[in-house]
GUVONU-525720 format. One line per field, with one value per residue (C-alpha): residue in three letters; chain; x, z, y. Coordinates in nm, 4 decimals. Layout:
// residues N
type: (ALA_...) $
mol: (A_...) $
xx: (X_...) $
zz: (Z_...) $
yy: (Y_...) $
This chain:
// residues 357
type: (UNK_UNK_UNK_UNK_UNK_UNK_UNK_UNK_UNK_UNK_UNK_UNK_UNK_UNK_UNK_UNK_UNK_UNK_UNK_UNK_UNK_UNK_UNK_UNK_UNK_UNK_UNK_UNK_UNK_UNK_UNK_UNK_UNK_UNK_UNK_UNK_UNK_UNK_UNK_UNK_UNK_UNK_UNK_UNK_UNK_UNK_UNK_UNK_UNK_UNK_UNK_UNK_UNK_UNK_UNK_UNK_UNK_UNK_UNK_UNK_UNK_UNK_UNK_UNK_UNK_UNK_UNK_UNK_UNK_UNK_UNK_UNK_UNK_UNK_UNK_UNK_UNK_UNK_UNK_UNK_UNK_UNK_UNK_UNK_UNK_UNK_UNK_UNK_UNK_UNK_UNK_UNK_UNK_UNK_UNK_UNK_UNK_UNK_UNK_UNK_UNK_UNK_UNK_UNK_UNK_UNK_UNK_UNK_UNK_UNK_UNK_UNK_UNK_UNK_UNK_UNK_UNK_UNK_UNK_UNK_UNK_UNK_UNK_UNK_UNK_UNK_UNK_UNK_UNK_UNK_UNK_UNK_UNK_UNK_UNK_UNK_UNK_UNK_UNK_UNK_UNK_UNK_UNK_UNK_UNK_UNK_UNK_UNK_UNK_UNK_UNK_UNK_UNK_UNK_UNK_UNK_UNK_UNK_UNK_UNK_UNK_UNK_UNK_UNK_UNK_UNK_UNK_UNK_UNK_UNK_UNK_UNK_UNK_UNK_UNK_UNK_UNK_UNK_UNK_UNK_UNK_UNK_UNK_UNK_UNK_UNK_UNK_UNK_UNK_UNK_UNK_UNK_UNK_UNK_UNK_UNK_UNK_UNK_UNK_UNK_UNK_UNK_UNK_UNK_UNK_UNK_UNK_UNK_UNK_UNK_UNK_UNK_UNK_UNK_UNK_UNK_UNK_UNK_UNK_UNK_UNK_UNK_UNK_UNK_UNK_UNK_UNK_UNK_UNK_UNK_UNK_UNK_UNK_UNK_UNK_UNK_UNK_UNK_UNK_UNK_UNK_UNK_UNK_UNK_UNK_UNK_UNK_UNK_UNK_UNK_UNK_UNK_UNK_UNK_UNK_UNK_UNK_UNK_UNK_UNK_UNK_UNK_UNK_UNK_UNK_UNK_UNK_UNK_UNK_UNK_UNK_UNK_UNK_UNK_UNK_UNK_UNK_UNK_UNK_UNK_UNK_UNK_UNK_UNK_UNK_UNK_UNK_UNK_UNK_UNK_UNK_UNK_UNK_UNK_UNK_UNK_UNK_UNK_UNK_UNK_UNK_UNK_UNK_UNK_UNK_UNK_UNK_UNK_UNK_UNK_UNK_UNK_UNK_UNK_UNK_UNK_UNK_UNK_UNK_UNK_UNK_UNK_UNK_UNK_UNK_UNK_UNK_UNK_UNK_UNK_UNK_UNK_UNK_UNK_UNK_UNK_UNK_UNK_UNK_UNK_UNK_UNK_UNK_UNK_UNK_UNK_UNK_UNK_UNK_UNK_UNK_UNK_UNK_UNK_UNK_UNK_UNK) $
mol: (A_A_A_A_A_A_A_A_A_A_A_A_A_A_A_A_A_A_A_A_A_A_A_A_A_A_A_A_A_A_A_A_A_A_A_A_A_A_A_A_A_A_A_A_A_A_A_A_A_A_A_A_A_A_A_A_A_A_A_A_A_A_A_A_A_A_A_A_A_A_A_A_A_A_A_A_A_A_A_A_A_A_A_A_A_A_A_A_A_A_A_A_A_A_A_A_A_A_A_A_A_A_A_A_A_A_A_A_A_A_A_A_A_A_A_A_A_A_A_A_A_A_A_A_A_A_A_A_A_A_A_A_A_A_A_A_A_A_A_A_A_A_A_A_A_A_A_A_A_A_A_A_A_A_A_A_A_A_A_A_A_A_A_A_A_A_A_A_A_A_A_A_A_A_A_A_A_A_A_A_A_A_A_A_A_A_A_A_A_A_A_A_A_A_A_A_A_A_A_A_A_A_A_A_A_A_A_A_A_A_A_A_A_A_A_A_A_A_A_A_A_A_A_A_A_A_A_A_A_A_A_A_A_A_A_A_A_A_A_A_A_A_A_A_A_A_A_A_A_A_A_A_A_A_A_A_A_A_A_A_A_A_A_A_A_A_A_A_A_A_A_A_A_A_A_A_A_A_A_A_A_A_A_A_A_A_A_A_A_A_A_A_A_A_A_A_A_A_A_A_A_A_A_A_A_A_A_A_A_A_A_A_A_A_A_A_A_A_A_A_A_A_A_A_A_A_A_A_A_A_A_A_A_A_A_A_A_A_A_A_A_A_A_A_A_A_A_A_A_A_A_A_A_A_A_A_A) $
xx: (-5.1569_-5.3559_-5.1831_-5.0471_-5.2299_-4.9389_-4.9335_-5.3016_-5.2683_-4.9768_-5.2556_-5.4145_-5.7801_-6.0860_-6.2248_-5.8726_-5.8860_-6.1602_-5.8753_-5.7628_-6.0906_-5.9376_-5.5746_-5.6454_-5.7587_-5.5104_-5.2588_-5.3827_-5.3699_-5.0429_-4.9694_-5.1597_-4.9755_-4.6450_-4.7481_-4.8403_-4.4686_-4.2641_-4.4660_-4.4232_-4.7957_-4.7190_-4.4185_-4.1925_-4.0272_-3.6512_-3.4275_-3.1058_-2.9514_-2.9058_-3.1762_-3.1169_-3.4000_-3.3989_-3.7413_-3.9406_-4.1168_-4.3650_-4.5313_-4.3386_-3.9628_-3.6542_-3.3784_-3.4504_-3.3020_-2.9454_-2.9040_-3.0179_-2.7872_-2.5051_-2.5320_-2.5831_-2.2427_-2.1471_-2.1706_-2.0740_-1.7390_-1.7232_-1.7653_-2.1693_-2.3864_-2.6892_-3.0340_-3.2845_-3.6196_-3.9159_-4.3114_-4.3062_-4.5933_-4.7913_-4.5960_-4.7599_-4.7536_-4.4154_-4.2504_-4.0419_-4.2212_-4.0328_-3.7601_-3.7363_-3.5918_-3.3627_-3.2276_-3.1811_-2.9692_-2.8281_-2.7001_-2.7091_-2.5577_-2.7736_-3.0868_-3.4403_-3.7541_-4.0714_-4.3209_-4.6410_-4.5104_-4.1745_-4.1672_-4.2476_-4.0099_-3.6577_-3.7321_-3.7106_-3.4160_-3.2184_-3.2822_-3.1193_-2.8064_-2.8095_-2.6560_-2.7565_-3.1648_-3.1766_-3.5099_-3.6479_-3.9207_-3.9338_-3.9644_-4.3528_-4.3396_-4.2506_-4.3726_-3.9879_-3.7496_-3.4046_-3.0495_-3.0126_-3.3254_-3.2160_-3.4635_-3.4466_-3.5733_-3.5634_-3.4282_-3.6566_-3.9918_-3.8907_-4.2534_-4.3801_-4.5654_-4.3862_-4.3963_-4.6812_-4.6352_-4.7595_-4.4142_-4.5647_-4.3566_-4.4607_-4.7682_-4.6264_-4.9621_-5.0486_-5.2330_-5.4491_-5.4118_-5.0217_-4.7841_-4.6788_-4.7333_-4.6721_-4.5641_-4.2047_-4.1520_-4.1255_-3.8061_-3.6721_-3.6731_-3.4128_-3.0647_-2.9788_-3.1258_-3.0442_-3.1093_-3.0833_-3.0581_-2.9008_-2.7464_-3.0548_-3.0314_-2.9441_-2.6799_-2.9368_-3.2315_-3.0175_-2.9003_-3.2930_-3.4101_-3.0984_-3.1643_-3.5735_-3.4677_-3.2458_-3.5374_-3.7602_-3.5501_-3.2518_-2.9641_-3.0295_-2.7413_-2.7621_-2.5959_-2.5969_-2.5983_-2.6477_-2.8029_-2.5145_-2.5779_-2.3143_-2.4132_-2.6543_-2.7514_-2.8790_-2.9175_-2.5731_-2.3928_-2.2761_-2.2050_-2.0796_-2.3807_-2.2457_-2.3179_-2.7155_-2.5715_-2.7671_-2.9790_-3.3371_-3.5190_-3.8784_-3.8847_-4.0671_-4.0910_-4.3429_-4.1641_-4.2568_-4.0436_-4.0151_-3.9232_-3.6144_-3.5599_-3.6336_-3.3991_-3.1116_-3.1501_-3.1820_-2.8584_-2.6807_-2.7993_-3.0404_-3.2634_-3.5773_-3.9154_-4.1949_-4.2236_-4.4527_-4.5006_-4.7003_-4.7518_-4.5691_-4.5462_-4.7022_-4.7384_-4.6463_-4.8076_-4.6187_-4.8836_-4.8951_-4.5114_-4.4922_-4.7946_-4.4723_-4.2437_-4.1123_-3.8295_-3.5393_-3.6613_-3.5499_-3.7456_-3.5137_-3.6443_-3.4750_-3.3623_-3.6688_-3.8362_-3.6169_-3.7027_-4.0685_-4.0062_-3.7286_-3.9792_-4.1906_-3.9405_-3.9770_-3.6398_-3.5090_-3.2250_-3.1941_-2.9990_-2.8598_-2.8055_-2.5612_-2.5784_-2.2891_-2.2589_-2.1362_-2.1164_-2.1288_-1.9638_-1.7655_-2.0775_-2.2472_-1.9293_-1.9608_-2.3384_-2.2471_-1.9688_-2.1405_-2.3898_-2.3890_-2.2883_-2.5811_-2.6167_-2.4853_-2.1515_-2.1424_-2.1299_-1.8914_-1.6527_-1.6312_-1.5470_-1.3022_-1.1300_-1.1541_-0.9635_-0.7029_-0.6770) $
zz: (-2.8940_-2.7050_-2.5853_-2.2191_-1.9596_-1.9374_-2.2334_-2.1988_-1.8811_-2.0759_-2.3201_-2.1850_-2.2345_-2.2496_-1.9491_-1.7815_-1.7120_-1.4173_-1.2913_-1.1287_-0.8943_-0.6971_-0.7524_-0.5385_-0.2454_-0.3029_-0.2277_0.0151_0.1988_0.1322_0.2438_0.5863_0.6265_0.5826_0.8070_1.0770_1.0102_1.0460_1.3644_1.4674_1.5333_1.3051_1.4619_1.2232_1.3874_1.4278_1.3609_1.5429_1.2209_0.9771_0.6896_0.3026_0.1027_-0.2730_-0.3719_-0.6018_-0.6833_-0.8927_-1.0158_-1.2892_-1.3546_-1.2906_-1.2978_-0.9175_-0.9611_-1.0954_-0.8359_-0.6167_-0.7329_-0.7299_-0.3284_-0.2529_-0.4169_-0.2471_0.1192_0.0168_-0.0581_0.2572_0.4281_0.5580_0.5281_0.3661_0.2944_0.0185_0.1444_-0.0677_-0.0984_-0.3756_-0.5740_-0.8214_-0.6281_-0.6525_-0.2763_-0.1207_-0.4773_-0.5374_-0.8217_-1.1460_-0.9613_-0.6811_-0.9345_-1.1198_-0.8228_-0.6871_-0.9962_-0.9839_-0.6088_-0.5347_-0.1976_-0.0690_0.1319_-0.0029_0.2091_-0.0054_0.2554_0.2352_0.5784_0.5294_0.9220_0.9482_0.7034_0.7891_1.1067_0.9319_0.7223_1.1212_1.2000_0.9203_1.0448_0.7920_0.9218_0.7048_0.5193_0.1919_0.1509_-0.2423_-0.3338_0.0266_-0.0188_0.0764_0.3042_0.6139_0.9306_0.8852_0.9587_0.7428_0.7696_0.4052_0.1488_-0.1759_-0.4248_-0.8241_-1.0823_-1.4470_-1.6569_-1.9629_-1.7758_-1.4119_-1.2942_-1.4145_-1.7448_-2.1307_-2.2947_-2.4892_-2.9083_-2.9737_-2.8100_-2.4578_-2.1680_-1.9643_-1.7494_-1.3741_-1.1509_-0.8881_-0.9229_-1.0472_-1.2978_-1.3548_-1.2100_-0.8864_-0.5702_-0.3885_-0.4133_-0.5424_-0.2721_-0.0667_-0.2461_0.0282_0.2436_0.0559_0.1522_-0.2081_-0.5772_-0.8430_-1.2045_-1.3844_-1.7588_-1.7536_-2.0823_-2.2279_-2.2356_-2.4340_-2.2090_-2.2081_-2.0855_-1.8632_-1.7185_-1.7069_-1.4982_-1.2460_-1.2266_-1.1778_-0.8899_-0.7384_-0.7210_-0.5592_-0.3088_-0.2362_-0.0722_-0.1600_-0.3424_-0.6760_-0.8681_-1.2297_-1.3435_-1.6722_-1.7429_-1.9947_-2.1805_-2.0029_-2.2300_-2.5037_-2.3853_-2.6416_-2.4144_-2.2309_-2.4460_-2.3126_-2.5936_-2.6217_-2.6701_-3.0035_-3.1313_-3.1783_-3.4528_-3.7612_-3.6101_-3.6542_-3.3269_-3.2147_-2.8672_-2.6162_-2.2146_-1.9229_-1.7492_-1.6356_-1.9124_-2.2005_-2.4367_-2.2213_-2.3262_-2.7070_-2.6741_-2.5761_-2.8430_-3.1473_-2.9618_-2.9996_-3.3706_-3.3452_-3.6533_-3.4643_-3.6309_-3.4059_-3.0287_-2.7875_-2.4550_-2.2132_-1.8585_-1.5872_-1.4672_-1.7298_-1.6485_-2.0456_-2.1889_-2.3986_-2.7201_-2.6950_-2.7591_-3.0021_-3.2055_-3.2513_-3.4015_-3.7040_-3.9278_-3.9253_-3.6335_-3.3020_-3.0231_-2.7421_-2.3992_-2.0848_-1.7759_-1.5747_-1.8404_-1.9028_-1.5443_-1.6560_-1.9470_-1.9168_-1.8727_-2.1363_-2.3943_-2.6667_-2.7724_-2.7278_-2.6833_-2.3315_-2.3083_-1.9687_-1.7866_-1.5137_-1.3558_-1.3183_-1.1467_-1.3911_-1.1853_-0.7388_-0.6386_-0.4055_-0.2338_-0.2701_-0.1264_0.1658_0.2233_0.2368_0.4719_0.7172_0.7256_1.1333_1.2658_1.3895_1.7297_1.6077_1.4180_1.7028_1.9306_1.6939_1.7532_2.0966_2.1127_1.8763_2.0397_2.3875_2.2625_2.1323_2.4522) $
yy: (2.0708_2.3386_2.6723_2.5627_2.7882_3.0438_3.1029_3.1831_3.4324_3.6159_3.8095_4.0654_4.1594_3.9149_3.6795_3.6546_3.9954_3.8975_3.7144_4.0217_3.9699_3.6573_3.7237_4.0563_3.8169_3.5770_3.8799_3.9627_3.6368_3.6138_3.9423_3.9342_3.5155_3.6747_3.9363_3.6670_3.4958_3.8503_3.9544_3.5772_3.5288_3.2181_3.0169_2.8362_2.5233_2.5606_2.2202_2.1291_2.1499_2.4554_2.4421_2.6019_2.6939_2.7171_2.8873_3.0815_3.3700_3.2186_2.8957_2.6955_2.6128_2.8173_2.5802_2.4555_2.0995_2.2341_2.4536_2.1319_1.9783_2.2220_2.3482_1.9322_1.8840_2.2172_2.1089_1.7343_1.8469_2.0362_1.7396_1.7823_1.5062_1.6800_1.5596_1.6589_1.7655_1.8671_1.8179_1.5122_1.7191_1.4655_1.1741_0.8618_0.6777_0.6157_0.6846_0.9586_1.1915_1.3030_1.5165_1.3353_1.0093_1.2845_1.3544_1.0020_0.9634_1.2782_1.2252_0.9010_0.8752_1.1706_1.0981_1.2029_1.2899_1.4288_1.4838_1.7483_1.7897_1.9847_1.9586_1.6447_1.5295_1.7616_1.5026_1.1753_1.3646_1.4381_1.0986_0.9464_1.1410_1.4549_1.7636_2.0379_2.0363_2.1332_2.2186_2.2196_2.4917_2.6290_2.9734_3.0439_2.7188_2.9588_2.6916_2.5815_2.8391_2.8654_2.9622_3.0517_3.1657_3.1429_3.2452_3.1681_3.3742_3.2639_3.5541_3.4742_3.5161_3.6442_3.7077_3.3777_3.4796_3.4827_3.7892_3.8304_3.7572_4.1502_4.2237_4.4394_4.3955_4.0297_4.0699_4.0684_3.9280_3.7344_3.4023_3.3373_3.5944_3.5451_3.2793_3.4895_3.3031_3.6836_4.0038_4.0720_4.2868_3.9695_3.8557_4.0937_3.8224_3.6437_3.6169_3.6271_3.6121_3.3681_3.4975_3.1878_3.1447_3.4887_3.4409_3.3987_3.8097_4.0810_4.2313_4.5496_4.3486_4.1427_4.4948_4.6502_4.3045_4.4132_4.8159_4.6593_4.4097_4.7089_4.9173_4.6333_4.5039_4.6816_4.5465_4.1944_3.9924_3.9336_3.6210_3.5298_3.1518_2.9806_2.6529_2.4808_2.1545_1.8734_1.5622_1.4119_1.0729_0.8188_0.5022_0.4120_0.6073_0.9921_1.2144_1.5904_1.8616_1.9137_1.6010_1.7236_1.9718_1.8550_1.6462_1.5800_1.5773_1.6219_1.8199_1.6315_1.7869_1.8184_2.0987_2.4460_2.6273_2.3869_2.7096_2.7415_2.4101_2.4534_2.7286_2.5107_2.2475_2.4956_2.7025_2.3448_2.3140_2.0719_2.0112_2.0659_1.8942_1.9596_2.0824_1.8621_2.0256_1.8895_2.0038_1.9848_1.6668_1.5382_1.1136_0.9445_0.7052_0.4572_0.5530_0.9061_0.9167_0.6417_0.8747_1.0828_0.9102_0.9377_0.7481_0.9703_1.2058_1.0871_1.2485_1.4926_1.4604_1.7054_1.4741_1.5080_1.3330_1.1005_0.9266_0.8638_0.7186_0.4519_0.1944_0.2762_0.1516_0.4220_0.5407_0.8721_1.1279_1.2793_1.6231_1.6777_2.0386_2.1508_2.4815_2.7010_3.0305_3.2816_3.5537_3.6055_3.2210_3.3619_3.5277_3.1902_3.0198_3.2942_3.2541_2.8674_2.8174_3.0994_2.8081_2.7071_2.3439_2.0886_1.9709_1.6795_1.8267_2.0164_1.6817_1.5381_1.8173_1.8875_1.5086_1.5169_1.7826_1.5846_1.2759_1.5479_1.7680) $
């Protein structure tokens, strides 16, 4: 399989290097839209209802639908009715794309809008009675304002781009030249930073990325979380991690950081035979996974795969993730129940405490 196209951009030298050409402009968009938000030039529409962002920095995967997941369950068990909104990139029509059926599964009594539209759609979300928007990848997407900007950044690759095989520090550029969608100095917008896969580290690395993000953005809160294996499927049946110790898989994902996920399954033992990644997104086809197969090897897919191909009847293993916070959950717990009430909570109270006064 051809070298994915980050994997291309994180070599320096050559043709990419006239990258640099369009990824100036491209900053400096960015720089002069933001510019138009802060002065407020640019409105962004306000809801009756609080809205949480989780973003990020760059293009490709930091662990968004975990942390999903994990604020979702968060304000659940506080007793909000939240939505899910998000764009529904690659969607095809009025299905949900890849995520948006892991996170059907995932949270199953949680309602779902992917719109291009994020206005548009935290709309449909209020009138299906949500009270709090949990907006997915919203970072950039400023025309909605939030009550909470959470921002991810994957500890492995935090500016987007691997680190290069001749072992020089990762490339840290704007697109098209790296994976940034803007300048780093706009994670001070956030109202806190999520290093994900922080265990990924050395402690010393783990502690340069910190002393770097210090020096960028001051003042903004920093919390640590891990991405830690919760179950091997292998049909209906849910197994511990462990049980992939010794055995022969083939690694099959189209996700934006499938060496995160190779990492996992060789950290679990796994007799790994082959790595397949494809891009994000990528749409299966029944032949080009049965082309894999192989007696003996059974091929290991992540979750967000696993949605696309249940009905394309080639058998495989399917490890699930869960995010945990490993360090700052009480700041997250603070960030969360600072989180104002909707109209509608707000409605709901005042008229509870009339029938009681």
């Amino acid at each position: 399989m051809s070298a994915r196209p980050e994997e291309w951009l994180a070599r320096r030298g050559g043709a990419r290097e006239l990258l640099r050409v369009p990824a100036a402009l491209f900053g400096a968009l960015a720089c002069a839209r933001n510019g138009l938000y802060d002065v407020g030039l640019l409105p962004a529409a306000r809801l009756p209802a609080p809205v949480v962002s989780v973003g990020n920095l760059t293009v490709g995967g930091t662990g968004k639908t975990p942390m999903v997941v994990h604020l979702a369950r968060e304000l659940s068990r506080r007793g909000r009715r939240v939505g899910l909104l998000s764009r529904g990139y690659r969607k095809q029509h009025d299905s949900l794309n890849d995520e948006g059926l892991l996170l059907a599964e995932l949270l199953p009594d949680v309602p779902h809008v992917q719109d291009a539209d994020r206005v548009r759609g935290a709309h449909a979300l209020l009138q299906r009675g949500v009270d709090v928007v949990l907006l997915d990848d919203g970072f950039q997407h400023r025309r909605l304002a939030r009550d909470l900007d959470l921002v991810l950044l994957d500890a492995t690759r935090p500016w987007g781009l691997p680190a290069p095989d001749d072992g020089a520090a990762p490339l840290r550029a704007l697109l098209p030249r790296g994976l940034l969608r803007e300048a780093v100095r706009s994670l001070a917008r956030a109202n806190a930073l999520v290093i994900t896969r922080s265990d990924a580290l050395a402690p010393a690395a783990l502690a340069a990325l910190e002393a770097e993000l210090q020096r960028e953005v001051p003042g903004v809160a920093r919390l640590l979380a891990e991405h830690r294996p919760s179950a091997l499927r292998d049909g209906a049946t849910r197994l511990a991690p462990n049980a992939l110790a010794g055995r022969a898989v083939r690694l099959v994902s189209g996700i934006g950081n499938p060496a995160a996920f190779e990492a996992t399954a060789r950290g679990l033992g796994a007799d790994v035979r082959g790595v397949h990644a494809f891009p994000d997104h990528h749409a299966y086809r029944a032949d080009e996974l049965a082309a894999l197969a192989e007696p003996g090897v059974a091929l290991l897919v992540t979750a967000k795969d696993a949605v696309k191909l249940a009905a394309l009847g080639v058998p495989h293993l399917v490890l699930e993730v869960e995010l945990a916070i490993t360090r700052g959950a009480q700041v997250l717990a603070a960030l969360v129940d600072a989180l104002p009430p909707s109209l509608a909570e707000a409605r709901r109270m005042a008229q509870h405490e009339g029938l009681h006064g």
